[in-house]
C-alpha positions as CSV (number, residue, x, y, z in Angstrom):
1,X,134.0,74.2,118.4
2,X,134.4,73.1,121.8
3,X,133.1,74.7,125.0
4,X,129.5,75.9,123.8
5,X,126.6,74.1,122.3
6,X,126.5,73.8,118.3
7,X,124.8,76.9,116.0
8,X,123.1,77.0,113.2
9,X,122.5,79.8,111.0
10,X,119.2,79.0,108.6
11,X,120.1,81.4,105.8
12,X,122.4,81.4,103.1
13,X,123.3,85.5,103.2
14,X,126.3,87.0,103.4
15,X,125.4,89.8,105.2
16,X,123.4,87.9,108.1
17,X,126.8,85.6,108.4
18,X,128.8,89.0,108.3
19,X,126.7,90.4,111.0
20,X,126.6,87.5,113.0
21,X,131.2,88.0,113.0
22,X,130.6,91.1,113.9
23,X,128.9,89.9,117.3
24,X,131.8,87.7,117.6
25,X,129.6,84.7,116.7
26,X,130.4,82.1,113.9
27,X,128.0,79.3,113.2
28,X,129.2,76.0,113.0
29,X,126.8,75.6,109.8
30,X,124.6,76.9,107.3
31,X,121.3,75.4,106.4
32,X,119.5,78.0,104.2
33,X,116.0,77.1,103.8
34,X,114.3,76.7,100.3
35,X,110.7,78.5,101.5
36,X,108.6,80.2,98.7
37,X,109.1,84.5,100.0
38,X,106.0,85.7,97.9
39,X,103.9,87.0,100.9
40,X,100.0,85.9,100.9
41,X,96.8,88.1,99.0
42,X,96.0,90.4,101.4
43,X,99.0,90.2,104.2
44,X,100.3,92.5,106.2
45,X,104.3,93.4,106.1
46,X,104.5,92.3,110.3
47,X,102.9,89.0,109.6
48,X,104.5,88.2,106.4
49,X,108.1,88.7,107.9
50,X,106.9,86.0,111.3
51,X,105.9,83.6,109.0
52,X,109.0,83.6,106.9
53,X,111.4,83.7,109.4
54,X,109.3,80.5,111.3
55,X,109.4,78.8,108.1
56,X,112.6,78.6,107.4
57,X,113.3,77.7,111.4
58,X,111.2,74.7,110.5
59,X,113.0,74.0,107.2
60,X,116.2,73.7,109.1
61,X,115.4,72.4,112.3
62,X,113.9,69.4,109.7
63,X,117.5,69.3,108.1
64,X,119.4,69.8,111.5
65,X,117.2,66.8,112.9
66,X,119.0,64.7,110.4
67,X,122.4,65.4,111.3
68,X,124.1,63.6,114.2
69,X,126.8,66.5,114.2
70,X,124.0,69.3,114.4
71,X,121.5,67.6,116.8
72,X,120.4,69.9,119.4
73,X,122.0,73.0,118.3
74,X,120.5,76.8,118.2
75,X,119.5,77.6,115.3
76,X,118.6,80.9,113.9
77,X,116.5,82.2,111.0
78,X,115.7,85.4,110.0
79,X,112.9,87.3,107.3
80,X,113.2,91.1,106.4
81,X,110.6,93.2,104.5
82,X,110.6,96.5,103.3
83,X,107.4,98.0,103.6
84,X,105.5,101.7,102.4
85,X,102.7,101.6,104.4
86,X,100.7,98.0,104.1
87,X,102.3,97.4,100.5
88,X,105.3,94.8,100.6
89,X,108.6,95.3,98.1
90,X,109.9,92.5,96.6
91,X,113.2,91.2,96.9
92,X,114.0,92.7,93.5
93,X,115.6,90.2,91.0
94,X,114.8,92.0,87.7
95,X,115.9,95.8,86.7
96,X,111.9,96.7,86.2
97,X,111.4,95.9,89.9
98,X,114.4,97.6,90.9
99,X,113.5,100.4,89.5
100,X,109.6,100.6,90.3
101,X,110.9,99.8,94.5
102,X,113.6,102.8,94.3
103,X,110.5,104.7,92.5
104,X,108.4,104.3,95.6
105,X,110.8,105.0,97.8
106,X,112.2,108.3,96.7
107,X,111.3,110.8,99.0
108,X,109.5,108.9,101.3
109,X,109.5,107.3,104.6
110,X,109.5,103.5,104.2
111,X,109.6,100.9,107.5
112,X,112.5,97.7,107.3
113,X,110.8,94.5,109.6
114,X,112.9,91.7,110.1
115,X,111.7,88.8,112.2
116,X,114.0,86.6,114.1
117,X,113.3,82.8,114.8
118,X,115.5,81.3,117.7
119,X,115.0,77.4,118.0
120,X,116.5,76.2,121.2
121,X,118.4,72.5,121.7
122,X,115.0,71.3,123.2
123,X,113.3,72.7,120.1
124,X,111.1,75.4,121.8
125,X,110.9,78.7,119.3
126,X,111.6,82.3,119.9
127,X,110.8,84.8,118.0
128,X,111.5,88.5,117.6
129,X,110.1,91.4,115.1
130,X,112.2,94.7,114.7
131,X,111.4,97.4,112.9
132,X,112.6,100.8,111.8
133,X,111.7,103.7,109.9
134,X,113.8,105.1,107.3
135,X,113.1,108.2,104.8
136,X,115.1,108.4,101.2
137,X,116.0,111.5,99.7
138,X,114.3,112.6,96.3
139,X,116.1,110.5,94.1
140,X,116.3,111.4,90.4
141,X,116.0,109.2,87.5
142,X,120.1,109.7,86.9
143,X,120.3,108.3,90.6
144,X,118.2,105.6,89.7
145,X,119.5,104.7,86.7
146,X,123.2,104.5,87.7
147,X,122.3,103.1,91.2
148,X,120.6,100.1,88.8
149,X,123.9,100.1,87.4
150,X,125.9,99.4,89.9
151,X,123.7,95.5,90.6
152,X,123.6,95.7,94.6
153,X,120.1,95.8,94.7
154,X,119.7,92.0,93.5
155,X,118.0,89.9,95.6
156,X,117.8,92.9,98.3
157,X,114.4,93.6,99.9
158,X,113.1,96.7,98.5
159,X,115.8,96.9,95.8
160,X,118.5,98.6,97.8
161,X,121.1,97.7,100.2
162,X,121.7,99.8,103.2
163,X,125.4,99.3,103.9
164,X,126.2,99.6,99.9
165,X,125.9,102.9,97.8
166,X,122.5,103.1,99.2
167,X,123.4,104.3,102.4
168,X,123.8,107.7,100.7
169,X,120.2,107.7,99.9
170,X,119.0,107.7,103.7
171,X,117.9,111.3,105.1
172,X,116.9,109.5,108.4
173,X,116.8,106.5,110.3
174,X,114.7,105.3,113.3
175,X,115.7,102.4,114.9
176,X,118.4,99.6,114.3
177,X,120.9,100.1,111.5
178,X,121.2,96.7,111.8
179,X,118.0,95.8,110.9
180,X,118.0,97.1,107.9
181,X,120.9,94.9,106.6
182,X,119.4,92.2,107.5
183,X,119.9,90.9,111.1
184,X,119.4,93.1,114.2
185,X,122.2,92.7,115.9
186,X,121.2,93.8,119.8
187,X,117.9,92.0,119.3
188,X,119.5,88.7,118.3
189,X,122.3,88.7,120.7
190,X,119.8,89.4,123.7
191,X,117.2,86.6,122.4
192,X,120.4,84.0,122.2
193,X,122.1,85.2,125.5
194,X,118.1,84.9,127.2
195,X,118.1,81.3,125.9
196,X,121.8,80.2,127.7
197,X,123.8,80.5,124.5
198,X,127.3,82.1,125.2
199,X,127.5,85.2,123.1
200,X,130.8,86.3,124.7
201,X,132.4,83.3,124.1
202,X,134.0,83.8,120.8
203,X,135.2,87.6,122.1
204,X,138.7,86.4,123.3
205,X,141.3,87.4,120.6
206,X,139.1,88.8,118.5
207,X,140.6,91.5,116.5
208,X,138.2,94.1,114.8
209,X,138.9,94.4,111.0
């Protein structure tokens, strides 16, 4: 794209690009970063989200180094962790951990942390944490069952996603919606705009689905 500097977004997800549209903001690349997610003996949910997102900043300002097309763009990365109290969910992959995450969450308040890491064309890094509190309803074994079921909770922090079936599970919410999906939307935009990067730019013409 001509008429603002080159973007990268360092993740692979679907609903960080999505979000990212939403703001009117396409990158001009993906470079999802191969980092190891399992959080260190001992960490806390805050720290372990930093550390991610900085790692994969690193992972793909490595890759973006490489690329004469790329050089010296923005690139983004981001971590989220689902929390209940200092113990970290996993990004459930296997129906056992689904279930034991939905489990834990049922009836309680839980807290959603994603860390955002801004790398700037002269490779200085930014870096964000959001976090917000969200209760579940009491779920029942029927709702956990048939929420296992329907498969949206592979891969997803916790074992549930938000904007999916989910979203009827929420009592309560405190803070960013956004967040929760994945990418905290005012957050980002504010970090990019504070950095020079024209977030309005792709607003002309665009037409909300």
């Amino acid at each position: 794209m001509l008429g603002r500097p080159k973007f990268v977004l360092a993740s692979g997800s679907p609903r960080r690009l999505s979000l990212l549209n939403q703001a009117g903001i396409e990158p001009d690349a993906l470079r999802p970063a191969d980092v190891d997610e399992t959080p260190k003996r001992g960490e806390l949910p805050r720290a372990c989200a930093n550390r991610l997102a900085r790692a994969k900043a690193d992972a793909a300002l490595k890759s973006v180094q490489l690329d004469d097309e790329l050089r010296g763009a923005f690139i983004l990365s981001a971590d989220t962790v689902v929390a209940v109290g200092r113990r970290i969910l996993p990004k459930a992959n296997l129906v056992d951990e689904a279930a034991q995450c939905l489990r834990l969450l049922s009836g309680r308040n839980h807290r959603v942390y994603t860390a955002i890491t801004l790398v700037t064309p002269r490779e200085a890094f930014r870096q964000r944490l959001v976090e917000t509190r969200v209760r579940f309803k009491r779920l029942s074994e029927d709702d956990i069952q048939a929420y296992i079921g329907s498969g949206e909770w592979r891969g997803k922090a916790g074992g549930y996603a938000v904007q999916g079936i989910a979203g009827s599970f929420v009592v309560k919410m405190v803070g960013s919606y956004t967040n929760v999906v994945g990418l905290p939307l005012y957050e980002t935009t504010t970090l990019l705009g504070g950095e020079g990067f024209p977030i309005r730019f792709g607003w002309l013409n665009a037409t909300a689905v």
